[in-house]
SETI-564947 format. One record per residue (C-alpha): residue number from 0; x negated, y negated, z; residue in three letters. Coordinates in pm, whole numbers. Example, Ala and Ser with C-alpha at 12.3 -4.5 7.8 and 13.67 -1.06 7.14 Angstrom:
<rs>
0_-1230_450_780_ala
1_-1367_106_714_ser
</rs>
This chain:
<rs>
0_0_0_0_unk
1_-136_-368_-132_unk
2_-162_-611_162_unk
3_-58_-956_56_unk
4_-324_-1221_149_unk
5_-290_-1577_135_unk
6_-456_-1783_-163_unk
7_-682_-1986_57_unk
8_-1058_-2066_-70_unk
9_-1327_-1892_94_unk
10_-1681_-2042_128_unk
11_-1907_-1803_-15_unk
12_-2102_-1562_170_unk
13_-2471_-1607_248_unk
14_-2577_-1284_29_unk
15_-2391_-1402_-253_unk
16_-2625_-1774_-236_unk
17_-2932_-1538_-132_unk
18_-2867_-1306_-518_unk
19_-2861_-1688_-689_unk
20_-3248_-1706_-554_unk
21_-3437_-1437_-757_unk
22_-3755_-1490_-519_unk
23_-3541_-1385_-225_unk
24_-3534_-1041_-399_unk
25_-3894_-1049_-500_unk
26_-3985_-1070_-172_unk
27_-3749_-815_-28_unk
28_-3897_-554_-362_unk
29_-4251_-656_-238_unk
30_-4181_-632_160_unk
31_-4048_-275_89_unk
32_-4336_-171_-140_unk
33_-4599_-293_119_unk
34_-4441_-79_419_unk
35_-4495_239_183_unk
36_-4876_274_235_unk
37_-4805_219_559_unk
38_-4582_516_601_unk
39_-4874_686_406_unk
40_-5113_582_673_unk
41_-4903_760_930_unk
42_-4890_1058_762_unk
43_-5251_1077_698_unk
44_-5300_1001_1053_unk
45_-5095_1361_1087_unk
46_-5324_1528_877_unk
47_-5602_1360_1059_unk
48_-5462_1505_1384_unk
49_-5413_1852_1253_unk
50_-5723_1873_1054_unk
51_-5977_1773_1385_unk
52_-5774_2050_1610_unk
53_-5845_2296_1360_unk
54_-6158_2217_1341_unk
55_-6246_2185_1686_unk
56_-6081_2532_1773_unk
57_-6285_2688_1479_unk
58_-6591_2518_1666_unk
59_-6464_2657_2016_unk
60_-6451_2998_1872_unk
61_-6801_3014_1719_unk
62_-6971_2848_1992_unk
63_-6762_3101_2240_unk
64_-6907_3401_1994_unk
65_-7233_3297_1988_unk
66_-7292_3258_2388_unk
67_-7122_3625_2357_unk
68_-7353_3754_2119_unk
69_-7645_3598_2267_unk
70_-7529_3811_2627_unk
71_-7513_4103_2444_unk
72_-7758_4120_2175_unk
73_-8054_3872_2357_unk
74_-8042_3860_2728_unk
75_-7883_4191_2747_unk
76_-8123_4362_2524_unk
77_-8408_4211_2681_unk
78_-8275_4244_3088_unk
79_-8261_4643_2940_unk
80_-8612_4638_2777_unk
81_-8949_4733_3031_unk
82_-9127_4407_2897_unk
83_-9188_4101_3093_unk
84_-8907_3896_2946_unk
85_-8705_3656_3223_unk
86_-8338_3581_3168_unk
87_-8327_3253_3363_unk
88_-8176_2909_3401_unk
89_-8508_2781_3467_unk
90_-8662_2941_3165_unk
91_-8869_2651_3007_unk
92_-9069_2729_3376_unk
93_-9096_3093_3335_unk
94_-9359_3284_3138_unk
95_-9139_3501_2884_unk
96_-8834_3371_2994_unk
97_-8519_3286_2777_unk
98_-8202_3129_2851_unk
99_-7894_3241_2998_unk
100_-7570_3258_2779_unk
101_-7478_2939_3038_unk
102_-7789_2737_3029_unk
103_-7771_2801_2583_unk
104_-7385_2646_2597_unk
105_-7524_2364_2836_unk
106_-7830_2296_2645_unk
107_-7620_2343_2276_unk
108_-7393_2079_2415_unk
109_-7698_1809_2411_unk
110_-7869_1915_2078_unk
111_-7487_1874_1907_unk
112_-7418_1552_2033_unk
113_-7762_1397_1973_unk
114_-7710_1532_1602_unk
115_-7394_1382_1545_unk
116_-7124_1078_1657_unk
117_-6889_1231_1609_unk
118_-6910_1554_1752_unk
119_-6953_1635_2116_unk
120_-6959_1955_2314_unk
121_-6989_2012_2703_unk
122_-7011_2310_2901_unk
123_-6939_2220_3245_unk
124_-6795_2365_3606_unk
125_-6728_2289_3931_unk
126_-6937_2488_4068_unk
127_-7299_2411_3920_unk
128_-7595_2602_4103_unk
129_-7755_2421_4335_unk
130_-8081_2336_4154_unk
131_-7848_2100_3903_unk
132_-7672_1794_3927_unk
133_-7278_1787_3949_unk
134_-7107_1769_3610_unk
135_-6870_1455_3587_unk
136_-6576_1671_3524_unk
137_-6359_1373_3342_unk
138_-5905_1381_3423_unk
139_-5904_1579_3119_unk
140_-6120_1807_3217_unk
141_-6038_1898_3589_unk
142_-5637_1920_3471_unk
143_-5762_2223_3220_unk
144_-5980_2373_3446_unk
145_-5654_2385_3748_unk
146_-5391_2488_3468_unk
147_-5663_2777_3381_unk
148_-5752_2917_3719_unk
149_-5358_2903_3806_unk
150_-5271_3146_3448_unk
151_-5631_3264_3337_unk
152_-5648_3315_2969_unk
153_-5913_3342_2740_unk
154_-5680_3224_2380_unk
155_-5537_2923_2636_unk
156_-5652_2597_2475_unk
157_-5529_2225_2620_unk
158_-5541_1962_2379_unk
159_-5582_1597_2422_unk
160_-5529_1327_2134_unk
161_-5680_943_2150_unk
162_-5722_661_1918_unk
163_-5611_422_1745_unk
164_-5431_310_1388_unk
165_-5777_310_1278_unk
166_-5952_633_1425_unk
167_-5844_946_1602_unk
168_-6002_1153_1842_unk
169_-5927_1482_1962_unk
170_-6040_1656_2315_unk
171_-5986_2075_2339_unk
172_-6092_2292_2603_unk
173_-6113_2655_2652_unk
174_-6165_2809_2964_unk
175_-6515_3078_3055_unk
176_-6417_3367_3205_unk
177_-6652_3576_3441_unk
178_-6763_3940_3295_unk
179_-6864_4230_3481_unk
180_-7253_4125_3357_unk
181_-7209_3739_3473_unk
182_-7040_3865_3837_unk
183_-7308_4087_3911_unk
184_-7572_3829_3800_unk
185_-7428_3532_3981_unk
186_-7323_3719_4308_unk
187_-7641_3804_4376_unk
188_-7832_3486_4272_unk
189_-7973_3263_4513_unk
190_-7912_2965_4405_unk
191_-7554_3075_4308_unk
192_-7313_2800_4458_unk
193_-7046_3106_4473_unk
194_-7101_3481_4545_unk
195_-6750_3640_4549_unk
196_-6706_3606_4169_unk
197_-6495_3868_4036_unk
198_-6404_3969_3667_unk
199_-6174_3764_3486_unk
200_-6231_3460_3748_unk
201_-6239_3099_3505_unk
202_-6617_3004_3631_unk
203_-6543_2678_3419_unk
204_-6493_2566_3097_unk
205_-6631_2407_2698_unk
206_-6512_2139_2566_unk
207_-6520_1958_2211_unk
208_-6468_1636_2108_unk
209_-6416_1564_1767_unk
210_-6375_1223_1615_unk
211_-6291_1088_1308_unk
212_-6206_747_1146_unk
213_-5891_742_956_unk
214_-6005_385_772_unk
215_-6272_598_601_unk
216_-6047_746_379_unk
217_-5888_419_324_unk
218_-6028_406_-96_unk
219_-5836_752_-129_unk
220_-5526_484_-120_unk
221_-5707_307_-485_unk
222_-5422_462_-732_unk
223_-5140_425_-471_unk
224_-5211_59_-439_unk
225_-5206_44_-853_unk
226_-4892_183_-835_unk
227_-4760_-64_-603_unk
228_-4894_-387_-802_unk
229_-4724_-220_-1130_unk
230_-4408_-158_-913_unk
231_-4427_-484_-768_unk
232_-4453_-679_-1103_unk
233_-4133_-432_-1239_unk
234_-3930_-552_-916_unk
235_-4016_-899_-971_unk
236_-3862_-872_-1340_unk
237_-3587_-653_-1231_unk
238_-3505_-935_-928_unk
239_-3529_-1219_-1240_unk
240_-3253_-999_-1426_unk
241_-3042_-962_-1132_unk
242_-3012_-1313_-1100_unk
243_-2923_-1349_-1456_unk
244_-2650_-1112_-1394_unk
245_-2527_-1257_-1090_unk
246_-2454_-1611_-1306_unk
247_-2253_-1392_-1461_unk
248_-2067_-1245_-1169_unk
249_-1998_-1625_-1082_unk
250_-1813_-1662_-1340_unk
251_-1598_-1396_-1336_unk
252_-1546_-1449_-977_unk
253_-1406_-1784_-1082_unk
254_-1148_-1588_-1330_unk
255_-1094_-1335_-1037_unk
256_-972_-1592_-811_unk
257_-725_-1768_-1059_unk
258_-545_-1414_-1040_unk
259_-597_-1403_-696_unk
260_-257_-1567_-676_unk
261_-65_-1322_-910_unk
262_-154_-1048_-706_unk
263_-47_-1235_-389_unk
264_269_-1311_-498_unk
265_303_-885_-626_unk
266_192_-807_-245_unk
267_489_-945_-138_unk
268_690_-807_-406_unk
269_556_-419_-283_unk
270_574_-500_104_unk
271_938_-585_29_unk
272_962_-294_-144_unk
273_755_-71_85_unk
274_1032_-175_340_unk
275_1275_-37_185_unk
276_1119_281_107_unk
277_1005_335_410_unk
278_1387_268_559_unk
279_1460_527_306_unk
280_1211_813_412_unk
281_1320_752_811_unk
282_1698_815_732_unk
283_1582_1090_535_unk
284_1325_1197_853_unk
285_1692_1179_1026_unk
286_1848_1371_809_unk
287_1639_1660_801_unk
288_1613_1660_1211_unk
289_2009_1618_1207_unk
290_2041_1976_1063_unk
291_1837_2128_1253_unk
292_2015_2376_1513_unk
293_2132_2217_1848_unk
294_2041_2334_2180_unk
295_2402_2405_2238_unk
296_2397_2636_1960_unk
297_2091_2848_2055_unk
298_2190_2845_2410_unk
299_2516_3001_2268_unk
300_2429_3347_2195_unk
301_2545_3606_2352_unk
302_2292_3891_2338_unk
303_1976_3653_2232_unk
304_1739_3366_2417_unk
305_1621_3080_2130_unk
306_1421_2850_2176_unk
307_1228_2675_1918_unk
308_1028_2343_1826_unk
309_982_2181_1492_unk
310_699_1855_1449_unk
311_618_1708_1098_unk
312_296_1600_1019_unk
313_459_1296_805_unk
314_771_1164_831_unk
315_926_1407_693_unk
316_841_1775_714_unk
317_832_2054_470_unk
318_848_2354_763_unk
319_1242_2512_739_unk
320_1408_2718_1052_unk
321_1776_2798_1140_unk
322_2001_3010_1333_unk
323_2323_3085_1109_unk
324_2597_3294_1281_unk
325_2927_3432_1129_unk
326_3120_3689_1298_unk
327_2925_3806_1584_unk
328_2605_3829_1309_unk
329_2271_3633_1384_unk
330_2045_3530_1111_unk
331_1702_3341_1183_unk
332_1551_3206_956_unk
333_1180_3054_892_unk
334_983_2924_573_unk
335_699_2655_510_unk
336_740_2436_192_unk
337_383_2391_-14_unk
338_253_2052_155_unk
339_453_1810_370_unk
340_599_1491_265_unk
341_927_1370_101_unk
342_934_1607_-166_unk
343_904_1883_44_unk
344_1129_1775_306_unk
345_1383_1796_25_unk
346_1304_2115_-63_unk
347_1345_2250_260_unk
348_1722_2060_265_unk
349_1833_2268_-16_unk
350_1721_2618_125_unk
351_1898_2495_456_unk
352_2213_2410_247_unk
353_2210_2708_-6_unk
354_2147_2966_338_unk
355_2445_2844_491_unk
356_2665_2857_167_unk
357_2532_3166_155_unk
358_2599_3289_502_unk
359_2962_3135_461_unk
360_3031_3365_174_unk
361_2964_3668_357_unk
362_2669_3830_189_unk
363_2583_4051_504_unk
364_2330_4235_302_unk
365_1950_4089_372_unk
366_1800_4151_20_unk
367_2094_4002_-179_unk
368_2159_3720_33_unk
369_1740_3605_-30_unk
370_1806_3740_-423_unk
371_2096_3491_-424_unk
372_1895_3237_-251_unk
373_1608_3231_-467_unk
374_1807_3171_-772_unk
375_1966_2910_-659_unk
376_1659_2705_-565_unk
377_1498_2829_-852_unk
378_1782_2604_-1074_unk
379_1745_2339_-795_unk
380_1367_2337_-888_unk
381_1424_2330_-1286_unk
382_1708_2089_-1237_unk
383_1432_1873_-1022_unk
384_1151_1873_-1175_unk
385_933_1937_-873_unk
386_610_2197_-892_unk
387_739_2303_-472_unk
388_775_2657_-388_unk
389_815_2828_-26_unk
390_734_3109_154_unk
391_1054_3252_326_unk
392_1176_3509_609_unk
393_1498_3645_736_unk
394_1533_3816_1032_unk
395_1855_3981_1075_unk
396_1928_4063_1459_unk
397_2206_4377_1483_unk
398_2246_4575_1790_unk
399_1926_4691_1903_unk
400_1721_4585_1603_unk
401_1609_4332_1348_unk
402_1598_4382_954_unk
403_1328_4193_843_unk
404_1322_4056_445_unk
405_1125_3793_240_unk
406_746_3671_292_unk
407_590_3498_548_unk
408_333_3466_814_unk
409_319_3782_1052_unk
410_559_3875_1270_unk
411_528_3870_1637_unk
412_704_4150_1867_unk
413_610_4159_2246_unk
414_775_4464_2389_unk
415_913_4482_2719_unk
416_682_4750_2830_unk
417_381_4470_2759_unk
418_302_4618_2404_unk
419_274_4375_2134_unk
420_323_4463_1781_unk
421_217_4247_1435_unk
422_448_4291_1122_unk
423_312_4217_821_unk
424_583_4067_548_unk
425_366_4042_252_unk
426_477_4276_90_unk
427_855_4191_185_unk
428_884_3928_-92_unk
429_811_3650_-312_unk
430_737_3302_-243_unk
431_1085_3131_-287_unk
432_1119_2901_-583_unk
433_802_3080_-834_unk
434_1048_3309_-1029_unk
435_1381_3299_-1124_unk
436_1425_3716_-1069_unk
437_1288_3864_-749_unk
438_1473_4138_-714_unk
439_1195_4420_-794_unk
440_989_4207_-536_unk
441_1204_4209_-178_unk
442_1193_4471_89_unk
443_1339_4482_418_unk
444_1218_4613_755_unk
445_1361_4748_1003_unk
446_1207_4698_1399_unk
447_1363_4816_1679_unk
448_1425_4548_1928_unk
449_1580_4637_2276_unk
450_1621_4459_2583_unk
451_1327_4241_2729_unk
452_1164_4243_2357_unk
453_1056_3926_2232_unk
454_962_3788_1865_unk
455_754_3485_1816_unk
456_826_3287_1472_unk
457_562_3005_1308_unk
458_445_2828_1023_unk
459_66_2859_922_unk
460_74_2472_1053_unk
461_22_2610_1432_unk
462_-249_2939_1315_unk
463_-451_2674_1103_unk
464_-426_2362_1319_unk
465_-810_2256_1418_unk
466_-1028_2147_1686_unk
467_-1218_1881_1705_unk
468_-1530_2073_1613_unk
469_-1289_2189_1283_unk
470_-1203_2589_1486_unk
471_-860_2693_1391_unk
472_-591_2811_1681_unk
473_-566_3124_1502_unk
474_-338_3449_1518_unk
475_-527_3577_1797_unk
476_-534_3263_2047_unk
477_-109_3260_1979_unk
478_-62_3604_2070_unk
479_-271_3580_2373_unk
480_-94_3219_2459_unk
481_253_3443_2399_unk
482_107_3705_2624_unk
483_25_3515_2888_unk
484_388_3303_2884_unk
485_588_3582_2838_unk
486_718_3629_3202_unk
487_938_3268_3166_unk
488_1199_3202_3030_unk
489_1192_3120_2672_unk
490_1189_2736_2668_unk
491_968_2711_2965_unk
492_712_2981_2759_unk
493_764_2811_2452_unk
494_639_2481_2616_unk
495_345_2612_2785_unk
496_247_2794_2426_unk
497_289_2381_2279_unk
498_65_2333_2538_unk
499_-210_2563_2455_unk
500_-178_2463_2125_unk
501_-218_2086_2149_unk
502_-508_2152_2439_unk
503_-679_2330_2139_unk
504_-617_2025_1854_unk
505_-734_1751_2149_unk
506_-795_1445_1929_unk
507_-795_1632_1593_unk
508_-569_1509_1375_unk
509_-209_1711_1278_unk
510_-266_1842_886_unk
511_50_2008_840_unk
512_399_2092_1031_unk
513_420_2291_1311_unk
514_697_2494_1356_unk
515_736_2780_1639_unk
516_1022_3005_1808_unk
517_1055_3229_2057_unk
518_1370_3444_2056_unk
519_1437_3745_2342_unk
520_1642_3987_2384_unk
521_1897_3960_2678_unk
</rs>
């Protein structure tokens, strides 16, 4: 629906004098091409990260395998040989001595780190023998060593990252774990600061530093920035045409505004009109509610207990139900119109009239009386125009049971005994209104239905009504719902099921209309 406005001037908006400036855009093209390489910087920065802690745990690992191999293969070959070699700390005093694997990492960590800026590598504890000087263990480093001795691990590695824009740095450490050779060895030592070592104890732990200046591999950016001048100069011409064009956009704004007051004056032509239609569609919303059965008519039956509920999701609904009785004989009926609206609501007027013309006449027999039905809306249809169909059930209540004909959703039967039952009509019928001759398609079916048995009726509006997070109520939540509310009476179960129902939709909105009834036998 048009909303009428007034034909008032309007000052013009501040984009529409900034797209009259073609530098404005120039500078909003060049702005945005000049925070690209900056985006690029950050991701090289990522790469920069990544690339030193792969490199400085590939360095971890080799220096870790070489103080193992030099154990094995150099101190431990020579403590087993009968020469006069000396595995000491203090080997640069002994005659024929050679390092320990611990004095190699310290003594590693200073020939690295005089060899290059940029690489550093420590081997350090807490507990240095007495001979040395403490190790300035640094926050980094006396964190690590804690988290290690609390879970020792020999593949745990703590990272540290620092820097800036400009240059990263990144800090690992790995923690040195006591074997049965370095317990033996340092338990026994006398200048051992500790002598209750045992295998697996974290004696300390290497670190590496790696560093690495990101601005270094600022000429990698050379074609990039190219790019960006070429892209530049294009947005510059591009922002030049723009303004061009948006001369041009002036002046059909000016010829825009001239009819500004034709379509004012058809606004109020339409709301006028809109008024009346929409007077229409409420006495047709009336209508359609008018028909419905009363509550003095379902509370009427003798040998049944109705109650039933009926909500369109416009104003008028396309979801058809009705009690007809002649004789002593109770007929229920239920159907859904395709969509909801108008159209539909009409629809569903003409099944209600043709079922009780139908019922008047007598036709006690369940498959003629929905042959006969059909064909009538099937003219109705022709006669109309409309592209509507409907699917359609009867239930026919007699003694102790029901004769059900036509297709619809599944039937619900909750025994007495707490069974619960789910008829299938598919196969019952044809959608009313698709073909003019059904006969060769309806069935009936008969269910027994004694006293205390219950059927629950519905349109697929309340089984495919959603959540909030889009879940549908389902089959299974309604039976469950019926299950549960079965012990009331009907109106006070069929309020609680409405309940359940609407707790499920929250603040979703209503797609289509919900119809439900629950009917029990006396």
């Amino acid at each position: 629906m048009l909303k009428a406005t007034e034909n008032t001037p309007t000052k013009p908006a501040s984009w529409s004098k900034a797209i009259e400036r073609p530098w404005v855009f120039a500078g909003v093209v060049v702005l945005g091409l000049a925070l690209l390489p900056v985006a690029v910087w950050f991701d090289l920065r990522t790469i920069s990260d990544a690339s030193l802690r792969v490199q400085a745990e590939d360095l971890d690992k080799a220096l870790a395998e070489i103080r193992d191999y030099y154990a094995r293969n150099v101190v431990g070959r020579a403590l087993a040989a009968d020469g006069t070699v000396t595995a000491t700390h203090a080997y640069m005093e002994t005659e024929g001595g050679i390092p320990i694997p611990a004095t190699l990492s310290i003594e590693l960590g200073d020939v690295i780190g005089s060899q290059s800026g940029s690489l550093n590598y420590r081997f350090v504890s807490d507990y240095p023998f007495t001979n040395r000087a403490s190790h300035n263990l640094s926050a980094f480093e006396k964190n690590a060593l804690a988290d290690f001795r609390a879970s020792p691990d020999e593949n745990s590695i703590k990272t540290s990252y620092e820097g800036s824009i400009f240059d990263r740095r990144i800090e690992i450490a790995s923690p040195v774990l006591m074997g049965e050779a370095c317990v033996a060895c340092h338990n026994t030592h006398p200048e051992s600061p500790k002598t209750d070592w045992s295998a697996g104890d974290v004696r300390g732990l290497q670190t590496i530093t790696v560093s690495q200046p990101i601005s270094n591999n600022l000429f990698a950016f050379k074609y990039l920035m190219l790019y960006f001048a070429g892209a530049g100069a294009f947005g510059a011409t591009f922002a030049g045409l723009q303004w061009r064009q948006a001369r041009r956009f002036a002046v059909m704004n000016s010829d825009l505004e001239k009819a500004n007051g034709e379509i004012v004056h058809l606004n109020r032509q339409l709301a006028s009109e809109n008024l009346r239609l929409g007077a229409e569609i409420e006495v047709a919303r009336q209508i359609q509610m008018m028909v419905l059965p009363t509550k003095d008519e379902l509370g009427g039956l003798q040998h049944l207990e109705i109650a039933a509920f009926m909500e369109p999701a416009d104003e008028v609904g396309g979801d058809y139900y009705d009690v007809l009785q002649l004789n002593g004989r109770v007929k229920v009926g239920i159907g859904d119109v395709t969509g909801h609206g108008l159209e539909s609501g009409v629809l569903m007027l003409m099944v209600q009239s043709v079922a009780t013309a139908l019922q008047e006449q007598g036709i006690n027999d369940p498959k003629q009386f929905l042959i006969a039905l059909n064909g009538a809306i099937c003219r109705n249809i022709r006669r109309t125009g409309t592209d509507k169909h409907l699917t359609l059930s009867f239930l026919d209540f007699d003694a102790d049971k029901i004769t059900l004909s036509g297709q619809h959703e599944d039937l619900i039967v909750l025994r007495s005994d707490g069974g619960c039952e789910i008829v299938d009509t598919m196969d019952l019928g044809l959608p009313i209104g698709l073909e003019a001759d059904i006969e060769t398609f309806v069935a009936t079916h008969s269910i027994a239905f004694g006293t205390g048995d219950m059927v629950v009726l519905y349109t697929d509006g309340v089984t495919e009504a959603e959540s909030p997070a889009g879940d549908l109520y389902g089959l299974e939540r309604l039976v469950e719902s019926a299950k549960r509310r079965r012990a009331h009476e009907v109106s006070v179960m069929l309020e609680h099921m409405l309940t359940d129902l609407k707790t499920h939709i929250g603040t979703q909105t209503i797609h289509d209309d919900i119809t439900l009834l629950v009917i029990r036998h006396r």
